[in-house]
C-alpha positions as CSV (number, residue, x, y, z in Angstrom):
1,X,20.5,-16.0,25.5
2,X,18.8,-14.5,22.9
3,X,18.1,-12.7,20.0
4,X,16.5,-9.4,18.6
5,X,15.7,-8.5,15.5
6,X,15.0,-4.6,14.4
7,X,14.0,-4.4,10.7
8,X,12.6,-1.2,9.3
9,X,12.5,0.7,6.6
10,X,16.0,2.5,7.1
11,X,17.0,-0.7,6.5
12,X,16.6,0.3,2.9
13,X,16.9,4.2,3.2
14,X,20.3,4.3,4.5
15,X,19.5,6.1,7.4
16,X,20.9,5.8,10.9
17,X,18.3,4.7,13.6
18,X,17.5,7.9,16.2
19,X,14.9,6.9,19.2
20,X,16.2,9.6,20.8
21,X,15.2,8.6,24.0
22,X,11.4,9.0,22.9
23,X,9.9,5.7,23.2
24,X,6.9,4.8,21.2
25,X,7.2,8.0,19.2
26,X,8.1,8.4,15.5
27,X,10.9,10.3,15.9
28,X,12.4,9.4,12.6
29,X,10.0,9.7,10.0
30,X,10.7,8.5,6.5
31,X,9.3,10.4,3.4
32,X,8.2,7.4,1.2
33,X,7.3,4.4,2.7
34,X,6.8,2.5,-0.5
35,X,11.1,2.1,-0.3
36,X,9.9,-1.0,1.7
37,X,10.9,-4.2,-0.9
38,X,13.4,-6.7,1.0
39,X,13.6,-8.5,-2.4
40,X,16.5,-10.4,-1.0
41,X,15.8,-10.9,2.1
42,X,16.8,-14.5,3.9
43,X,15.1,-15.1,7.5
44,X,16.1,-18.5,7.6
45,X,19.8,-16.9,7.2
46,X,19.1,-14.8,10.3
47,X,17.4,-17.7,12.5
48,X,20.7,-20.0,11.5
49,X,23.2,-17.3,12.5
50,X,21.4,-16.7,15.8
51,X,21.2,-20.7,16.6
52,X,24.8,-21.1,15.4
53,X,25.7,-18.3,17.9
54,X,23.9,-20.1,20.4
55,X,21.2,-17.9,20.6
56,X,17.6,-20.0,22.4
57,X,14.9,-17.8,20.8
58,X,14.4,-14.6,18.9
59,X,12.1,-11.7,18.8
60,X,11.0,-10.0,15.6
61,X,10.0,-6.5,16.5
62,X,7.4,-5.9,13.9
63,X,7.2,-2.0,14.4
64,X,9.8,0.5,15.2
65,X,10.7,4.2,15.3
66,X,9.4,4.6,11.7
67,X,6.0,3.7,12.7
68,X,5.9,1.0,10.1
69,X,4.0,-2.3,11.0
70,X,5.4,-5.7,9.3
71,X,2.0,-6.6,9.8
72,X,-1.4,-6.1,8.4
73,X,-3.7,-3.8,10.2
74,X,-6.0,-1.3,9.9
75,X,-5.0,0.4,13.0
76,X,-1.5,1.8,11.0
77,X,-1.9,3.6,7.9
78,X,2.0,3.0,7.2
79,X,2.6,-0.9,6.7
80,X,2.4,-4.3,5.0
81,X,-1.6,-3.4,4.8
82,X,-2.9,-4.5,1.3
83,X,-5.9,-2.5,0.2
């Protein structure tokens, strides 16, 4: 058994996450991506909830319906990209 993690940026807008069916398409674009600070943000919290459910692994998905990468890259002009 495991677990999946979806972070992204309506994480801080508020906003309810709508695929809409549409995979791989941003189908729920956010106005300012700059709202992206997880300031108080605990991983280690996650990873211990997940073993102490009895979870084996986890998966990080590191881009999502925003578009937004939680990775560098220049192939994404929304992300964690420093210039």
């Amino acid at each position: 058994m495991g677990d999946v993690f979806h972070y992204d940026l309506h994480v801080f807008d508020g906003k309810k996450y709508n695929q809409n069916g549409e995979s791989g398409v941003r189908t729920n674009p956010v106005k300012d991506y700059q709202i992206f600070n997880p300031e108080k943000l605990d991983i280690d919290q996650w990873i211990k909830s997940a073993k102490d459910a009895g979870f084996k692994f986890a998966i990080l998905t590191v881009t999502h319906e925003t578009g937004f990468a939680l990775f560098q890259s220049d192939d994404t002009p929304i992300g964690l990209k420093r210039d």
